[in-house]
SEPA-19547 format. One record per residue (C-alpha): residue in one letter; x, y, z. Coordinates in pm, whole numbers. Example, Ala and Ser with C-alpha at 12.3 -4.5 7.8 and 13.67 -1.06 7.14 Angstrom:
<nodes>
{A, {1230, -450, 780}}
{S, {1367, -106, 714}}
</nodes>
This chain:
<nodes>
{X, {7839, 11023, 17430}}
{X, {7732, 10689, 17222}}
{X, {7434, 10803, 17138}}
{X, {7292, 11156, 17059}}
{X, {6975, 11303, 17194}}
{X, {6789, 11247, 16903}}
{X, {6813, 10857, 16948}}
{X, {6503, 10688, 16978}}
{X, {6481, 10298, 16992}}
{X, {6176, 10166, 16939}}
{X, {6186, 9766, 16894}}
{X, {5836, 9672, 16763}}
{X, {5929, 9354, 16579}}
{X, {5968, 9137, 16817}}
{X, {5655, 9152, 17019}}
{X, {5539, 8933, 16722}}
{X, {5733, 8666, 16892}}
{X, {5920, 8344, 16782}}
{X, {5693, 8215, 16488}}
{X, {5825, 8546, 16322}}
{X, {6213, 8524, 16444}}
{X, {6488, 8332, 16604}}
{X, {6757, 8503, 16860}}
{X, {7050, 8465, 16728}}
{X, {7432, 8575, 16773}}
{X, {7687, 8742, 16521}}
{X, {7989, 8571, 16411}}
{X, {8276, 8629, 16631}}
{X, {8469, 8728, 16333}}
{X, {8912, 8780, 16299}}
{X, {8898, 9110, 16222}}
{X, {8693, 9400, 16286}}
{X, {8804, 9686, 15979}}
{X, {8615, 9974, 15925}}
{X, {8545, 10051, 15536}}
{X, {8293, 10285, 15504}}
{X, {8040, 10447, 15749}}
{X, {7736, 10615, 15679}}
{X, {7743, 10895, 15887}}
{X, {7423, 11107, 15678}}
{X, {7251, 10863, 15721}}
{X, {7364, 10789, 16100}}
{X, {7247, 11157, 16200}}
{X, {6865, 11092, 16069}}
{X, {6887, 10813, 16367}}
{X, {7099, 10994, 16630}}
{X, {7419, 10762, 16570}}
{X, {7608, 10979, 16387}}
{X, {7845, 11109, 16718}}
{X, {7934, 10763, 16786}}
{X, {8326, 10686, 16722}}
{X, {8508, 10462, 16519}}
{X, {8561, 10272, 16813}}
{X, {8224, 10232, 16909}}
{X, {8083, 10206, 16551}}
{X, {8291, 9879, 16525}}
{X, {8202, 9770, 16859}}
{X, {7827, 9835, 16714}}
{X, {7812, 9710, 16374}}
{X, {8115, 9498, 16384}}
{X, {8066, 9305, 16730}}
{X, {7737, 9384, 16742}}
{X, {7739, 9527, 17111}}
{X, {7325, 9599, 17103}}
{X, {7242, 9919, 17088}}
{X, {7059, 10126, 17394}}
{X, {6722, 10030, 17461}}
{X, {6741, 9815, 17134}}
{X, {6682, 9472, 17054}}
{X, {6908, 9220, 17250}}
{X, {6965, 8953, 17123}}
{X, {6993, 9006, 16741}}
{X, {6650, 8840, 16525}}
{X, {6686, 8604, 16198}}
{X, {6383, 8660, 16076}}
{X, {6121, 8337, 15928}}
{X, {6006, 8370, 15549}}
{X, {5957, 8192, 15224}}
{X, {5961, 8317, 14872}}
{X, {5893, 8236, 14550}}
{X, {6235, 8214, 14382}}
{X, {6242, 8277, 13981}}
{X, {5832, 8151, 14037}}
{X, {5925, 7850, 14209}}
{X, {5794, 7830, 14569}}
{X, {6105, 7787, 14876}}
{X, {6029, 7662, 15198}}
{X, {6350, 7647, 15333}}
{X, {6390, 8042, 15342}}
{X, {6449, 8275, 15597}}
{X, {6759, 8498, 15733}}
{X, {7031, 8256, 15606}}
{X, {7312, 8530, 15695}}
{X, {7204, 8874, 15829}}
{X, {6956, 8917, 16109}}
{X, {6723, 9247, 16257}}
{X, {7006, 9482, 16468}}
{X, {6798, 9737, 16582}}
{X, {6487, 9946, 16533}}
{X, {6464, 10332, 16574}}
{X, {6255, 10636, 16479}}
{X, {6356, 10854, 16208}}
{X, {6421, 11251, 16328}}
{X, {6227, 11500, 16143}}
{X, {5944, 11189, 16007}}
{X, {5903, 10972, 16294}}
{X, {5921, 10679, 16047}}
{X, {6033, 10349, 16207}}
{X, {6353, 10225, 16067}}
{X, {6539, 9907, 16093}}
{X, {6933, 9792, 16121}}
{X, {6935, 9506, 15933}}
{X, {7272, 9316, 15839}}
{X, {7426, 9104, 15565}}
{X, {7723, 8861, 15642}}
{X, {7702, 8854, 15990}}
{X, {7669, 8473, 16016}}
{X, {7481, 8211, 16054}}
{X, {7178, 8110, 16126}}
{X, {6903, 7838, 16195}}
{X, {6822, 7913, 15773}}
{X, {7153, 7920, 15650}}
{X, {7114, 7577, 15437}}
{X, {7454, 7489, 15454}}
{X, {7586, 7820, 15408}}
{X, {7864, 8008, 15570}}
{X, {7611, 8327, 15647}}
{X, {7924, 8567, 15495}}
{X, {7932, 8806, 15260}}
{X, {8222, 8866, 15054}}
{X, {8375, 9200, 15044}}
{X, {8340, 9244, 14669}}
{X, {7983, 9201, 14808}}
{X, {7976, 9443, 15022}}
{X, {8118, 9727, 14805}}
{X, {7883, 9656, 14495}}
{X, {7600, 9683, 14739}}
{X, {7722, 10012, 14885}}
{X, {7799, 10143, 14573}}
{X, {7454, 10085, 14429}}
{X, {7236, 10180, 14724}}
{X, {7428, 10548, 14668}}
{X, {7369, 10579, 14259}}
{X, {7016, 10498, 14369}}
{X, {6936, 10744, 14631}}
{X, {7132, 11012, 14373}}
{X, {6889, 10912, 14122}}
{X, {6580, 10899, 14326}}
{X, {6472, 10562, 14400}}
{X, {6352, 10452, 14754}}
{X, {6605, 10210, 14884}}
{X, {6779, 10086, 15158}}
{X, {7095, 10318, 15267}}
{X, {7411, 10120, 15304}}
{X, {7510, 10213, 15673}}
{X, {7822, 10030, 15744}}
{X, {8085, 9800, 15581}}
{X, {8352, 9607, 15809}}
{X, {8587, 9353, 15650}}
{X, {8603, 9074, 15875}}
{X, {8963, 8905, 15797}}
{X, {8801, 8597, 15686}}
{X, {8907, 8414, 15322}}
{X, {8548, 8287, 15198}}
{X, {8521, 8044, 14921}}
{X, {8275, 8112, 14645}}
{X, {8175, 7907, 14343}}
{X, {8080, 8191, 14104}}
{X, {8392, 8410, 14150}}
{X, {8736, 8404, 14205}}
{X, {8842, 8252, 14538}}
{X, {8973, 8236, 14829}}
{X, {8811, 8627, 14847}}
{X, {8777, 8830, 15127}}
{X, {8503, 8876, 15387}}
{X, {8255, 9158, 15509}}
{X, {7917, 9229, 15736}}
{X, {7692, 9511, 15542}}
{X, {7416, 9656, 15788}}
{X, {7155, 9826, 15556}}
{X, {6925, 10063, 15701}}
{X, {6563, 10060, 15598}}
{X, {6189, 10145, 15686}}
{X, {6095, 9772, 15708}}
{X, {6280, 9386, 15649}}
{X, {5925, 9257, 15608}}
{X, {5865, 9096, 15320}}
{X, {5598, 9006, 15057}}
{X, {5768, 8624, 15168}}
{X, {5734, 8709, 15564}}
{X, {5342, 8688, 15482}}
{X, {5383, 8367, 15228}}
{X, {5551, 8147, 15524}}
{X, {5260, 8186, 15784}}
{X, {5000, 8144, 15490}}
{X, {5205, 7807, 15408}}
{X, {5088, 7660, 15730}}
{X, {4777, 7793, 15700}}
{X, {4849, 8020, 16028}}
{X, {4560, 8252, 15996}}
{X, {4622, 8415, 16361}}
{X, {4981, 8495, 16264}}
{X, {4884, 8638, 15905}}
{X, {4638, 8863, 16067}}
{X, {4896, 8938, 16386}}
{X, {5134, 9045, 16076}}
{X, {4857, 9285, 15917}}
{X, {4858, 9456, 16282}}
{X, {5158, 9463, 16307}}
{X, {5238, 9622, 15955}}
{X, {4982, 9879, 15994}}
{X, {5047, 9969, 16331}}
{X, {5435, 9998, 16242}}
{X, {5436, 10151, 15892}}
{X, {5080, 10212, 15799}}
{X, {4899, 10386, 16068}}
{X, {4652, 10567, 15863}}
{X, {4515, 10277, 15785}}
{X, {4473, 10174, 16139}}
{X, {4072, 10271, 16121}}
{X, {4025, 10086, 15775}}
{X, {3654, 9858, 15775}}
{X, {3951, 9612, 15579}}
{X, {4266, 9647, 15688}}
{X, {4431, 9363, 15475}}
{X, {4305, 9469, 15144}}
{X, {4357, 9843, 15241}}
{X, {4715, 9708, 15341}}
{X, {4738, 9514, 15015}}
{X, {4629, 9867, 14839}}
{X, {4867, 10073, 15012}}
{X, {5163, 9817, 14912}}
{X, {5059, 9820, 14492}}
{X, {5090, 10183, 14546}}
{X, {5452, 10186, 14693}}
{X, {5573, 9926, 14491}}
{X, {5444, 10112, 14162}}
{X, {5629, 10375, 14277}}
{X, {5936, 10181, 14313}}
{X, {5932, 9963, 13977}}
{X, {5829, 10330, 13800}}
{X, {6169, 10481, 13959}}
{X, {6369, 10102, 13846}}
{X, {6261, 10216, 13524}}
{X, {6357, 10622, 13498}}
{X, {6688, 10530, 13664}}
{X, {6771, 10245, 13404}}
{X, {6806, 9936, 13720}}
{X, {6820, 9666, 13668}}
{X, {6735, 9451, 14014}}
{X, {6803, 9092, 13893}}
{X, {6646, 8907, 14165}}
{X, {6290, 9014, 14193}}
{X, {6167, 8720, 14411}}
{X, {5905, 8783, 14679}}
{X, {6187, 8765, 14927}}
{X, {6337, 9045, 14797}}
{X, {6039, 9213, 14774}}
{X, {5932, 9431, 15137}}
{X, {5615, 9602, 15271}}
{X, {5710, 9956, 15244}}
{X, {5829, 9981, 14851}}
{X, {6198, 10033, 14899}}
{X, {6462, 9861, 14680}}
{X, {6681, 9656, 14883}}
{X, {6926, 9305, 14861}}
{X, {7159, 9395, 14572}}
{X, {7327, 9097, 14404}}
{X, {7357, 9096, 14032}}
{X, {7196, 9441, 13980}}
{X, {7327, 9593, 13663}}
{X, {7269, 9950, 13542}}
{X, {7199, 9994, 13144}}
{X, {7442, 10057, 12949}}
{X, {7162, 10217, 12669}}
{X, {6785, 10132, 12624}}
{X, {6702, 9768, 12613}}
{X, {6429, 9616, 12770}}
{X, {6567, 9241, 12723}}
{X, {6893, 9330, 12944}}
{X, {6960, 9114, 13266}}
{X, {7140, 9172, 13561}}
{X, {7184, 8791, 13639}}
{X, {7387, 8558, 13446}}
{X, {7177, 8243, 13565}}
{X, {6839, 8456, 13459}}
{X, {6850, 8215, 13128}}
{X, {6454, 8302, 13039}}
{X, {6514, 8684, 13058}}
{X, {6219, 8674, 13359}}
{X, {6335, 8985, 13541}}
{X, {6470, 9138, 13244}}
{X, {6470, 9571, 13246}}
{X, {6155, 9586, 13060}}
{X, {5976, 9265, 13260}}
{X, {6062, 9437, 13590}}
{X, {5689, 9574, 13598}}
{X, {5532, 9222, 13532}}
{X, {5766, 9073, 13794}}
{X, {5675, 9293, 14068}}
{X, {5287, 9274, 13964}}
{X, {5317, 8887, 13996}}
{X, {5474, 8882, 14340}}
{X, {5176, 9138, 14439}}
{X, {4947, 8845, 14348}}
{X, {5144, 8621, 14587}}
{X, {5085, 8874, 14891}}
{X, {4754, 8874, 14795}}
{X, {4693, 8502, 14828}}
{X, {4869, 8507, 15178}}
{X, {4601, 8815, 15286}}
{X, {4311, 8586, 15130}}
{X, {4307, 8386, 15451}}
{X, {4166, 8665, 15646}}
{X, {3952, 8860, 15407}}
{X, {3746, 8866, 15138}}
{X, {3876, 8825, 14740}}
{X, {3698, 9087, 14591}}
{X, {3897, 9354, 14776}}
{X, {4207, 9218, 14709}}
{X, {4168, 9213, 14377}}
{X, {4019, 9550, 14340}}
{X, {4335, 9660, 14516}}
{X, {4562, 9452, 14248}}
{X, {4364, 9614, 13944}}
{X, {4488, 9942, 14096}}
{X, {4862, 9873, 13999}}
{X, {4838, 9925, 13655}}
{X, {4703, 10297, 13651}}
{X, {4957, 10361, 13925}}
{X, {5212, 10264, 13739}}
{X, {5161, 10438, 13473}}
{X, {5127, 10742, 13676}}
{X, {5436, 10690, 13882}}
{X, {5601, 10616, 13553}}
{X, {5523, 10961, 13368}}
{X, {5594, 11145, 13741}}
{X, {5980, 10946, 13728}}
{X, {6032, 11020, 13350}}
{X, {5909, 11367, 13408}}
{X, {6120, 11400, 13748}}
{X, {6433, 11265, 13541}}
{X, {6383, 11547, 13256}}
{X, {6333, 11809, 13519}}
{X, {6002, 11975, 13367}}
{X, {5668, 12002, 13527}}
{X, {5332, 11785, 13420}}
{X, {5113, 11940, 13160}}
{X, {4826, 11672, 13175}}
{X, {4825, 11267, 13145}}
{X, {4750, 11248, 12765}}
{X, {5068, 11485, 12673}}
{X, {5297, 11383, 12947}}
{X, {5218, 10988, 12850}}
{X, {5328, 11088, 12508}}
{X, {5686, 11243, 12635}}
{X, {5727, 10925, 12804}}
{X, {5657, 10757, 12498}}
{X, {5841, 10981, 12206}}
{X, {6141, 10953, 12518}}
{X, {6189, 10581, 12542}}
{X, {6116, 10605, 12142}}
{X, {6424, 10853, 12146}}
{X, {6629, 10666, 12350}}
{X, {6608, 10289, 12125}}
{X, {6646, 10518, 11862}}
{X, {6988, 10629, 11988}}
{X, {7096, 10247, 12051}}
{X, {7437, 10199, 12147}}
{X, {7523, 10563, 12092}}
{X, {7337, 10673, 12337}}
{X, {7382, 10565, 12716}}
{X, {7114, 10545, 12951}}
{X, {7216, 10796, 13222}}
{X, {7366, 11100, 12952}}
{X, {7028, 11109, 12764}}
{X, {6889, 11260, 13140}}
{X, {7218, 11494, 13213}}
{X, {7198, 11643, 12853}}
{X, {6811, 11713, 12881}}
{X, {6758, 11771, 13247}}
{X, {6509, 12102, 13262}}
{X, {6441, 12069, 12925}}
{X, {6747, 12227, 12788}}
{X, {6794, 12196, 12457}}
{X, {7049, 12473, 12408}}
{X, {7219, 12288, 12650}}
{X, {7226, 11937, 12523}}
{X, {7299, 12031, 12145}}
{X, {7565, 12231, 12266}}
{X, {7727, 11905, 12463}}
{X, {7913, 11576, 12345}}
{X, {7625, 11426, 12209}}
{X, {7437, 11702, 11987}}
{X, {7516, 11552, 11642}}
{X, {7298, 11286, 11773}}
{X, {6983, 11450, 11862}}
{X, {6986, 11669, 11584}}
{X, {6889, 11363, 11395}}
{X, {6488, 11317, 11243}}
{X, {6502, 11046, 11523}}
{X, {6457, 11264, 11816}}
{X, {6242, 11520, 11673}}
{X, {5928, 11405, 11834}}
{X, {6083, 11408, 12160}}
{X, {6215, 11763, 12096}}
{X, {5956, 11896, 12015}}
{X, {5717, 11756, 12290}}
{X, {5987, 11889, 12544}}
{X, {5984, 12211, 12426}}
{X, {5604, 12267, 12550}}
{X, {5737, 12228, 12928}}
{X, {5835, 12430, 13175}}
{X, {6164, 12364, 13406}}
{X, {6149, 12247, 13694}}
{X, {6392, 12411, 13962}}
{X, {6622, 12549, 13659}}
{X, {6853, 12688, 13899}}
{X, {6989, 12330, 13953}}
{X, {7152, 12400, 13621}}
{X, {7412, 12648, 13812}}
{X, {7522, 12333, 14049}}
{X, {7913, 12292, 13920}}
{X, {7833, 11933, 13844}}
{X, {7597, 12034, 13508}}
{X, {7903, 12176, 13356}}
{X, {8053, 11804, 13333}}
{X, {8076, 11689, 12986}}
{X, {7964, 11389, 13163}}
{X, {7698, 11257, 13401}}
{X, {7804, 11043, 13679}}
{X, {7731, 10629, 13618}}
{X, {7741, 10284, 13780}}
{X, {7840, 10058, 13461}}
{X, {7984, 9737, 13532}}
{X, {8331, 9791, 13403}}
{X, {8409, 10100, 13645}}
{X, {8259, 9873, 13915}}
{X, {8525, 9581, 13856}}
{X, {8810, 9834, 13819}}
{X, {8704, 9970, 14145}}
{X, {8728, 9604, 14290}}
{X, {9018, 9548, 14116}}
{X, {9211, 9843, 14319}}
{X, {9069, 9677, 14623}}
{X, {9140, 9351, 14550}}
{X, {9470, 9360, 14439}}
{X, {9614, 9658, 14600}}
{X, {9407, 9707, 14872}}
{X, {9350, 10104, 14728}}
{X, {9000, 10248, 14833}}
{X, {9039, 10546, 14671}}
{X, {8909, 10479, 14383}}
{X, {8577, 10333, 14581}}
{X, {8613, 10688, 14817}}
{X, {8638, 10917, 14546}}
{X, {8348, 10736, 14322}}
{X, {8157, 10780, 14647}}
{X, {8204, 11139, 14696}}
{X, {8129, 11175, 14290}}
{X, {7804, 11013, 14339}}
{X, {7694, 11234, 14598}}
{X, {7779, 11561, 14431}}
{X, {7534, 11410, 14172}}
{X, {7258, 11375, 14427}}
{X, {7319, 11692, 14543}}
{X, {7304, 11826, 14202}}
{X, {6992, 11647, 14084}}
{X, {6834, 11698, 14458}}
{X, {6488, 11505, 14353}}
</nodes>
């Protein structure tokens, strides 16, 4: 059986028609090898029974899948890159596989791919990711979902047998095609290309089309573009309040990489902190520190102001910016509900649980280079404070520094304490993505072709999810 019963394609996207997308084909690539498959998340779409076989054939050939979309779509957008408008956008290398409903939610997800070739918005390019690519990408899109942030899932990595040359790394390297799956590719820039040209029919066919797909609720709104552009602050507050609990660092916060239903996706230079610092970047070219850790919040507000121009062609501004002034307090509330998540205790009220959030970050700068990011959480998940002053770092947080936090976190309850029993909280050690264990596990790969170190880190990061279960 290719497909179990639970399958359900549902191709929405491209009824929009060719203003939005171009048909285009994969690469017909030298090699087809399997490196990792997804298969959790395969079994929330009803692919999970296909075989290796056919999972290459799928999302290595691209065969279409039942019922899906046939032939593959590159979709049309612009962005502002690092806050200078682009044009000349659009898929470059990946295209729209397939769209499906999600068992158990009904949500509509997409197949969307990375290095499957090119297409008419390459610019020049080769439309290929590299392998090294390809596993970063995989690798963070798991620490992510472990930690609680809405992303993309990584559903598939092939390496393609191809030798790619790359300016910015060591090369010739080898090749890949990632396909992602995710509740929309439609992004902040999708709307910014049809407001470009002034397209006024297509910017209120996207609004349909958005609402229909991913916002039904809001299908009765008296203004559906500003109660779109509402909807959108609110899951993107949620998302820049979870970059911030899990210490991510995107790197590339254009309004490309932006999309419509608040989940983290496109990882290039991502970086996880080391320990608190709000001027840390993820991108060596990212000179001016503009999506910096601690700018992540202004970044994401800013490209929110871009969406809002686009929907300012078919509605009034006062909405729109009544739904922009709503960011803020939402951030701030998804902010202390992360933080609060993180240290596994329940809310107590906005005034005391701001002031966790504050005496934590306080704790954490205190703590400097002594203190990593991800063990401040393992040490005080629940609120333990037997626990963490009987662990590696107690010496630490016995110091006048921390007592503020201490002794704020000793007023709440646990949340869940019987995660505590999970065999992972008896680690000395949380499980993190720091960019030295990243290269070593590239290194294995690269020179040795070993994926066991990539495997095992895998199966170590999902223990961790399971652990944490947020």
């Amino acid at each position: 059986m290719p497909v179990s019963p639970i399958y359900r394609p549902d191709p929405q996207f491209p009824a929009l028609g060719r203003e939005f997308a171009d048909p285009v084909a994969a690469a017909d690539f030298p090699a087809t090898i399997l490196r990792y498959r997804n298969d959790r998340a395969a079994a929330t779409v009803g692919l999970e029974t296909l075989t290796d076989e056919e999972w290459i054939a799928h999302f290595g050939r691209f065969r279409p899948l039942p019922g899906n979309i046939d032939p593959p779509l590159a979709q049309r957008y612009h962005g502002h890159q690092f806050r200078s408008y682009n044009p000349d956008l659009g898929d470059g290398r990946g295209f729209l596989f397939a769209q499906m409903r999600e068992t158990g939610t009904g949500r509509l997800l997409d197949l969307g791919t990375k290095g499957s070739g090119q297409t008419p918005w390459s610019r020049q390019g080769d439309g290929r990711l590299t392998l090294k690519g390809g596993v970063r990408e995989v690798l963070a899109t798991a620490m992510l979902e472990a930690l609680g942030v809405p992303t993309s899932r990584s559903f598939s990595l092939v390496e393609t047998g191809e030798a790619l040359q790359r300016g910015d790394e060591p090369s010739p390297t080898r090749s890949s095609v990632l396909v992602r799956l995710s509740h929309s590719h439609v992004r902040f820039g999708t709307f910014q290309r049809h407001a470009y040209f002034e397209a006024r029919d297509r910017v209120g066919a996207l609004v349909d089309h958005v609402v229909a797909a991913y916002y039904p609720e809001l299908a009765g709104a008296n203004d559906r573009p500003a109660a779109l552009l509402e909807a959108v602050c609110a899951k993107a507050a949620r998302l820049t309040a979870s970059w911030m609990a899990a210490g991510f660092v995107h790197g590339v916060l254009n309004t490309d990489n932006l999309n419509i239903t608040g989940e983290s996706f496109d990882y290039g230079p991502y970086r996880f902190l080391p320990q608190s610092d709000p001027n840390f970047t993820a991108a060596y070219f990212d000179n001016s520190g503009l999506y910096s850790f601690g700018r992540q919040p202004e970044a994401v507000f800013w490209n929110l102001q871009q969406l809002a121009g686009c929907l300012s062609l078919v509605t009034e501004s006062d909405p729109l910016v009544e739904a922009l002034n709503g960011f803020g307090p939402a951030y701030r509330r998804e902010l202390m509900a992360a933080m609060l998540g993180r240290l596994g205790v329940a809310p107590r009220g906005d005034d005391e649980d701001a002031a966790l959030v504050q005496a934590s970050f306080a704790a954490m700068a205190e703590g400097g280079e002594r203190l990593r990011w991800e063990p401040f959480f393992f040490d005080w998940v629940c609120g333990r404070e037997d626990r963490a002053l009987a662990g590696p770092r107690a010496d630490l947080y016995a110091e006048a520094d921390f007592a503020e936090f201490r002794r704020r976190l000793a007023t709440y309850a646990p949340v869940r304490p019987e995660r505590l029993s999970h065999p992972y909280f008896a680690q000395a050690e949380p499980e993190e993505l720091l960019i030295d264990e990243i290269e070593a596990i590239w290194a294995d790969i690269d020179q040795r072709d070993d994926w066991s170190a990539f495997h095992a880190k895998l199966a170590r990061i999902e223990t961790a999810r399971v652990a944490y279960s947020y």
